[in-house]
C-alpha positions as CSV (number, residue, x, y, z in Angstrom):
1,X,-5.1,-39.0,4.2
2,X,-7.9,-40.7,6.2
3,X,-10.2,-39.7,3.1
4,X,-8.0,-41.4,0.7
5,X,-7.7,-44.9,2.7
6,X,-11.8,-44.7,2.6
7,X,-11.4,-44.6,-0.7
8,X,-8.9,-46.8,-1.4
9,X,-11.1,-49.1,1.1
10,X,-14.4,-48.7,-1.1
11,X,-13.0,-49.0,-4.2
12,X,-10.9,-52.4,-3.1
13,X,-14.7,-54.0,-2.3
14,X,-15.9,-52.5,-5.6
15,X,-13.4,-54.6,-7.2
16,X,-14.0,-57.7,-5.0
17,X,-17.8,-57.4,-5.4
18,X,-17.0,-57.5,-9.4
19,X,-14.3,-60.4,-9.4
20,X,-17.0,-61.9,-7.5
21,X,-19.9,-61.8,-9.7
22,X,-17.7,-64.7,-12.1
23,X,-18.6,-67.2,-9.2
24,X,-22.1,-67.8,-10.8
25,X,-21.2,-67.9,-14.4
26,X,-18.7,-70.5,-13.5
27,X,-21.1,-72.6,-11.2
28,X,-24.4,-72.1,-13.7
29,X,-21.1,-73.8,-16.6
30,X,-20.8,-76.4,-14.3
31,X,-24.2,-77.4,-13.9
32,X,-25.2,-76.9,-17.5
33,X,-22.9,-79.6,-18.2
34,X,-23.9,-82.0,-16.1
35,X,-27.7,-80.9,-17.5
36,X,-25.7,-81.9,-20.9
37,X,-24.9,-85.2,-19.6
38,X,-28.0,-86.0,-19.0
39,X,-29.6,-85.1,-22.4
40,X,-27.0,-87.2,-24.4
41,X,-27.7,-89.9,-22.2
42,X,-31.4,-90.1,-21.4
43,X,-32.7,-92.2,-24.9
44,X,-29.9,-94.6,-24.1
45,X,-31.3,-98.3,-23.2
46,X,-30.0,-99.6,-19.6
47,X,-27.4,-102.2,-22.2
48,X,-26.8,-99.9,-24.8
49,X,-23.0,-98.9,-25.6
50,X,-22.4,-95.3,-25.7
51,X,-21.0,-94.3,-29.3
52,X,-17.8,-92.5,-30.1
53,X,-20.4,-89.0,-31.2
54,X,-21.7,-89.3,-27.8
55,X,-18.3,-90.1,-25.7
56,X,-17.0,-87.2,-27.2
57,X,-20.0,-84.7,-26.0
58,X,-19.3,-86.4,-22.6
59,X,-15.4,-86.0,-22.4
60,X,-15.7,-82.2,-23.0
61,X,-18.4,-81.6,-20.6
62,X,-16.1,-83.3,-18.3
63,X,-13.2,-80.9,-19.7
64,X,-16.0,-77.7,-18.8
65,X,-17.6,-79.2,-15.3
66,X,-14.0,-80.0,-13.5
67,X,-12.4,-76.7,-14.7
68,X,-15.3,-74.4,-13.8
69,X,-15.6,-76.2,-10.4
70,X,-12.2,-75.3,-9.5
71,X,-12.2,-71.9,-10.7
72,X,-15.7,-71.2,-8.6
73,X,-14.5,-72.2,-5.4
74,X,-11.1,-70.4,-5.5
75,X,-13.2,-67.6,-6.3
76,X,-15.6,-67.9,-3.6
77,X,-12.8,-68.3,-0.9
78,X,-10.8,-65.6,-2.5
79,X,-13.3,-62.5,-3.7
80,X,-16.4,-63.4,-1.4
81,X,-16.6,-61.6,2.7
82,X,-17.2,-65.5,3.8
83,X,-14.5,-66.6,2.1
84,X,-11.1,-64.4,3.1
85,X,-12.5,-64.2,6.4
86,X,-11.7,-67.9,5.9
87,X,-8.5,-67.4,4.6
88,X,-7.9,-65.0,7.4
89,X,-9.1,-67.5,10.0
90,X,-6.8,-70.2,9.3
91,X,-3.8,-67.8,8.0
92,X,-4.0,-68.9,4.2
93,X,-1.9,-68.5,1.4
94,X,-3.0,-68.5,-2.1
95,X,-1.4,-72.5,-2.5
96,X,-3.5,-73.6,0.0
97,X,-6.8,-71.9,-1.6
98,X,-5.8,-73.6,-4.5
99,X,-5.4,-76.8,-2.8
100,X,-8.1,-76.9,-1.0
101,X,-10.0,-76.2,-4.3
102,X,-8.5,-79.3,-5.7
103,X,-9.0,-81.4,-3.2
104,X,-12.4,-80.4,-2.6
105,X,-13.2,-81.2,-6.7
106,X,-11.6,-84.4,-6.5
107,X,-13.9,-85.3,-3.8
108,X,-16.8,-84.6,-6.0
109,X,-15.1,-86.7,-8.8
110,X,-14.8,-89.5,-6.5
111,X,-18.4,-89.3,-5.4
112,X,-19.5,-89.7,-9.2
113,X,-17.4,-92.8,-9.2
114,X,-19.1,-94.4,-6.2
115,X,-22.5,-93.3,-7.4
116,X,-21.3,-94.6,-11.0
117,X,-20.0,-98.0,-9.7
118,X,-23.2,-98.6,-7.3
119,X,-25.3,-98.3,-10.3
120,X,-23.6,-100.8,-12.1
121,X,-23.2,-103.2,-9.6
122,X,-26.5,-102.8,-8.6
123,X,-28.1,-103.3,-12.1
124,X,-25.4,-105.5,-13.6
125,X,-24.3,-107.9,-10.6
126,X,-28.1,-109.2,-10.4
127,X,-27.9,-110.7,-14.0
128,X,-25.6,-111.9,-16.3
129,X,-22.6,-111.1,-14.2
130,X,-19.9,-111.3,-16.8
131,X,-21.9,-109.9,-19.6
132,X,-24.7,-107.6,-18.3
133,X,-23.5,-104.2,-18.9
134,X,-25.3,-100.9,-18.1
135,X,-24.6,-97.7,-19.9
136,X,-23.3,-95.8,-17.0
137,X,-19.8,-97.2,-16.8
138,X,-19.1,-96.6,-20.3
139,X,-20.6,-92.9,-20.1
140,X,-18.7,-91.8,-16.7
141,X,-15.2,-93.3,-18.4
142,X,-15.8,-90.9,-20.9
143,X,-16.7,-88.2,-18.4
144,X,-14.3,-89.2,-15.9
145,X,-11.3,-89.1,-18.2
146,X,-11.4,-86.1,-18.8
147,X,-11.0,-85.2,-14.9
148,X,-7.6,-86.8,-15.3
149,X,-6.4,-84.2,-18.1
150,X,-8.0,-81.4,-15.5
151,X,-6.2,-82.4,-12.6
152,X,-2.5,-82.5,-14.2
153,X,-3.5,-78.7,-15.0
154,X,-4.9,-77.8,-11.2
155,X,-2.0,-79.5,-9.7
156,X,0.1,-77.5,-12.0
157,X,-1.9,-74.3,-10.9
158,X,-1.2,-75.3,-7.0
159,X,2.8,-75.8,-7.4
160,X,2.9,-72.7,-9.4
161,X,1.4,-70.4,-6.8
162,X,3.5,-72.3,-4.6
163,X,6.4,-71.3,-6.7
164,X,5.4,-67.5,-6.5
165,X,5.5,-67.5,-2.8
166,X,8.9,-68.7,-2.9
167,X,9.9,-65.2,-4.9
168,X,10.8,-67.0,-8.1
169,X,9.3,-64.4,-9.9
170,X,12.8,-62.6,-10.7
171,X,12.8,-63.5,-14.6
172,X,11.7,-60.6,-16.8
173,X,10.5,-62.6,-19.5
174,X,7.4,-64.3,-18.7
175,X,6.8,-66.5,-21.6
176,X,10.9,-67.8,-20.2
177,X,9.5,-67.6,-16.5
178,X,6.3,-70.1,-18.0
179,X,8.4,-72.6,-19.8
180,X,10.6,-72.7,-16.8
181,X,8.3,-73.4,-14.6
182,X,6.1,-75.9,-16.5
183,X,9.4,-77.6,-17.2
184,X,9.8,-77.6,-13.4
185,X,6.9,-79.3,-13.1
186,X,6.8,-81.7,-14.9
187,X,10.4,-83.0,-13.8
188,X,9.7,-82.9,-10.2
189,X,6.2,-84.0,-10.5
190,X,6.4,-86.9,-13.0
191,X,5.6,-90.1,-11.5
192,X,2.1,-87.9,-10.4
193,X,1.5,-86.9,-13.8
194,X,2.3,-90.1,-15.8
195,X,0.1,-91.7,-13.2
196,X,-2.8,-89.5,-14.2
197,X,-2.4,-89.6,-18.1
198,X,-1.9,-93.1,-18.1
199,X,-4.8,-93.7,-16.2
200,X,-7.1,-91.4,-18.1
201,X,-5.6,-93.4,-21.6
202,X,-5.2,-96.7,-20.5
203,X,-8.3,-97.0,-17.7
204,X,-10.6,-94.9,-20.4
205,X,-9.8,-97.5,-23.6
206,X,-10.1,-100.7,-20.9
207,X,-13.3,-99.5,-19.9
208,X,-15.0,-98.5,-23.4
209,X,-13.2,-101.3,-25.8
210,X,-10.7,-103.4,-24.4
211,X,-13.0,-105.0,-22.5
212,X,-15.4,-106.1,-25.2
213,X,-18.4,-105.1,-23.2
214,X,-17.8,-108.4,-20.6
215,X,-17.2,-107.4,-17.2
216,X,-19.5,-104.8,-16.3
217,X,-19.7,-105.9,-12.9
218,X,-16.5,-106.0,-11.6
219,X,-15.4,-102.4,-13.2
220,X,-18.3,-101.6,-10.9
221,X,-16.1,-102.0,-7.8
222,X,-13.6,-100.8,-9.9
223,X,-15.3,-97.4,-9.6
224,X,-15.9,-97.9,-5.8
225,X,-12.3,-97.6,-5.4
226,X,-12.9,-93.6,-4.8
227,X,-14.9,-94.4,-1.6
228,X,-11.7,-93.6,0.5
229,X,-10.7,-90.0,-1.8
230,X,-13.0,-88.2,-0.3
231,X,-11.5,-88.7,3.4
232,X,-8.0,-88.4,2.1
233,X,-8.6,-84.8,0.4
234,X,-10.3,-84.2,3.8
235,X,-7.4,-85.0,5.9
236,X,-5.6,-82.6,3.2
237,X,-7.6,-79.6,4.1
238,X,-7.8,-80.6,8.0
239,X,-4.4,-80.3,7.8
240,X,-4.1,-76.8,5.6
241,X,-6.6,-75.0,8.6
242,X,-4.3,-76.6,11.3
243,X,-6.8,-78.6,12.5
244,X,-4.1,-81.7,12.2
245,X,-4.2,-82.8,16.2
246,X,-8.0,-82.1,16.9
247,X,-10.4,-85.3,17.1
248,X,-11.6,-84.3,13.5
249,X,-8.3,-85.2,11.6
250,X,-8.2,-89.0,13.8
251,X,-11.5,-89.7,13.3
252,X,-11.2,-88.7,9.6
253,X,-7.9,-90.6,9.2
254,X,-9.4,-94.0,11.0
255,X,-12.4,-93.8,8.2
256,X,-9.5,-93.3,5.5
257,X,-7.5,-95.9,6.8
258,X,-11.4,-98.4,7.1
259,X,-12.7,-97.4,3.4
260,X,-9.1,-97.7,1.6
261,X,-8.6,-101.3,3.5
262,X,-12.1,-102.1,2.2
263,X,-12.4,-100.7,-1.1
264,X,-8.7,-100.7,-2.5
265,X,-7.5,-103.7,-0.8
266,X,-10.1,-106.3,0.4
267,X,-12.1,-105.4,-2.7
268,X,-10.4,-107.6,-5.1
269,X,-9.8,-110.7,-3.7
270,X,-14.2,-110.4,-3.2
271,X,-14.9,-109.4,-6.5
272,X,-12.2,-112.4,-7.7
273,X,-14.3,-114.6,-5.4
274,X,-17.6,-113.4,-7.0
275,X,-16.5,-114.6,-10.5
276,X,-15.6,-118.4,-8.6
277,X,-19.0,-118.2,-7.6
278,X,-20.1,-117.3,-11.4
279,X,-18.7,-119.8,-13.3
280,X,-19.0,-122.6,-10.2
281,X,-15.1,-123.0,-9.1
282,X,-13.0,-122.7,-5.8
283,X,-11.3,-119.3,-5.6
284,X,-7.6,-120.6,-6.7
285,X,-9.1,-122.4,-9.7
286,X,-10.8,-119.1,-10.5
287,X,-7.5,-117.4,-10.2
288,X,-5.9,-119.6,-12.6
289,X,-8.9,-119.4,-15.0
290,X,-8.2,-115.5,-15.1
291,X,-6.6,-114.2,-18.3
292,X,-2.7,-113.1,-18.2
293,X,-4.0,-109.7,-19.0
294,X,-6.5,-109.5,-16.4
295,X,-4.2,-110.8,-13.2
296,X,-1.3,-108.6,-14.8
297,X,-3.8,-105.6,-14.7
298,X,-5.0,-106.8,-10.9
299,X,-1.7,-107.1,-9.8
300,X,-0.7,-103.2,-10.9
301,X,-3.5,-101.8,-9.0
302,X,-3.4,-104.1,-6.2
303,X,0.0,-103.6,-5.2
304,X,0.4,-100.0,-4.6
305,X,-2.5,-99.8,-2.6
306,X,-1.2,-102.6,0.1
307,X,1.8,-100.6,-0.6
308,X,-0.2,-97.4,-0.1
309,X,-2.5,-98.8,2.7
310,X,0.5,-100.1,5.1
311,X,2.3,-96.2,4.8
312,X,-1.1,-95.2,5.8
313,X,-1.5,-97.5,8.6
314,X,2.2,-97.0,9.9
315,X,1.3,-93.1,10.1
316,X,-1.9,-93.6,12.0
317,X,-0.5,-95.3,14.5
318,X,2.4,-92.9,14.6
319,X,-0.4,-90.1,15.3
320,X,-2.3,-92.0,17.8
321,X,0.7,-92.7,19.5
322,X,1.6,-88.8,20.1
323,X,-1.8,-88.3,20.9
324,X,-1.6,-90.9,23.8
325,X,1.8,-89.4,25.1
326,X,0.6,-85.6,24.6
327,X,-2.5,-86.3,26.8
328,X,-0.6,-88.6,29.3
329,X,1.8,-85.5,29.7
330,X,-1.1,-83.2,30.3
331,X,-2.7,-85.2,32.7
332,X,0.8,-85.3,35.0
333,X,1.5,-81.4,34.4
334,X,-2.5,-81.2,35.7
335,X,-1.6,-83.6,38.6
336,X,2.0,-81.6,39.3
337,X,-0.1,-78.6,39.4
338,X,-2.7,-79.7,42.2
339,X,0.1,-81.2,44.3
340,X,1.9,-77.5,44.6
């Protein structure tokens, strides 16, 4: 009996060893696209347009990098010794790997963004500022689009492990179980996922055409939006390892709460101001002078993140608040105690 269980042991690592030998195919993908990337882009001029031939090459490396991303770190926290003794650390379920993995690949996407719209701003801000345009933009909304189609399909991977754990596995017929659950989805989720198609369609054709190359400057803090995703998917993952009352998550949560004021809300009327500055007008007049289309377009991202911004600000005060009474409560149990 105690020979079979070494057996069973050995061959269970044999199998983890091999299921972990996909991590570097997957992560050498990843990286030979973003090699890719580079070798479409590097004859480009600074002002040049990127061409529908090329956008394409770009959009499906973006379709290969995000995928393969998520796949290798699932992998590496699932089949690696470092990686379930994290799982067992912080008592894991499969979900919350794959959670973690998204979050954790839509804080690399938002880092391209920031590194995308400081390049931009950067190059085209110190010129022409309504009609300087580098490549870059253009290139990374081809990229980036594609992380939009990706992330509809990890999220769907997350709720569907979430979904086995509940023990909805008692269909027979998989192909049925499948369309059930996809259907599932997309009901319950649908807000989330029309959010992220439209704004892989719509923010992708605004950024390449609609635009007519004018503009450059201001998609540029456009991008910088992102500066607050990483600190959100971290509070995410702070709170899957139960780490949600240690000084991590508040300090975390106060530099969400800082970069979303900044970059999602105080950004716009600044970069509204910048183009009174360009064309010589008081901010108001330079509101008016905006086109229907462009303050329509303001207003729908603006919006939701005061919207957004005032939930988050409501909880972090809610948290700091507990924290205050949990320690005030410690300190009179302490003093209690040394009065006995």
């Amino acid at each position: 009996m105690h020979k079979r269980s070494q057996l069973h042991t050995i061959n269970y690592f044999k199998n983890e060893e091999k299921k972990a030998r996909i991590i570097y195919p997957l992560l050498l993908s990843a990286l030979a696209t973003l090699f890719a990337s580079y070798l479409i882009l590097r004859e480009l001029e600074w002002e040049e347009h990127v061409s529908i031939r090329k956008g394409v090459c770009l959009f499906t490396s973006g379709l290969l990098f995000f995928p393969c991303l998520f796949l290798a770190l699932n992998n590496i926290q699932i089949h690696t010794h470092k990686g379930r003794k994290f799982i067992r650390s912080f008592k894991l379920r499969y979900s919350d790997v794959y959670d973690i993995s998204n979050k954790l690949v839509s804080a690399v996407q938002a880092v391209f963004c920031c590194l995308t719209g400081l390049t931009s701003i950067q190059y085209s801000c110190t010129r022409n500022i309504l009609k300087t345009s580098h490549y870059i933009s253009e290139a990374y909304a081809w990229f980036g689009a594609a992380y939009f189609f990706y992330d509809v399909w990890s999220m769907y991977k997350v709720w569907s492990a979430k979904v086995t754990q509940q023990k909805l596995e008692g269909v027979k017929n998989q192909i049925l179980l499948k369309t059930m659950r996809l259907t599932a989805y997309l009901t319950q989720n649908f807000m989330i996922v029309f959010h992220h198609v439209f704004i892989g369609c719509f923010g992708f054709l605004v950024i390449t055409y609609l635009r007519g190359g004018l503009g450059d400057c201001f998609f540029g803090y456009i991008y910088l939006m992102e500066f607050s995703t990483p600190f959100v998917s971290f509070r995410g993952i702070l709170s899957k390892i139960g780490l949600k009352k240690s000084r991590w998550y508040v300090v975390n949560g106060l530099a969400m709460l800082i970069t979303f004021f900044i970059f999602r809300v105080a950004m716009f009327p600044y970069v509204v101001n910048l183009f009174a500055q360009s064309i010589n007008v008081d901010f108001f007049t330079a509101v008016k002078k905006l086109p229907k289309n462009c303050l329509i377009s303001i207003s729908l991202l603006l919006f939701p993140q005061i919207y957004w911004f005032l939930l988050m600000a409501n909880g972090a005060v809610h948290v700091l608040c507990i924290k205050e009474k949990s320690e005030k409560l410690a300190e009179n149990n302490n003093l209690k105690k040394k009065t006995r």
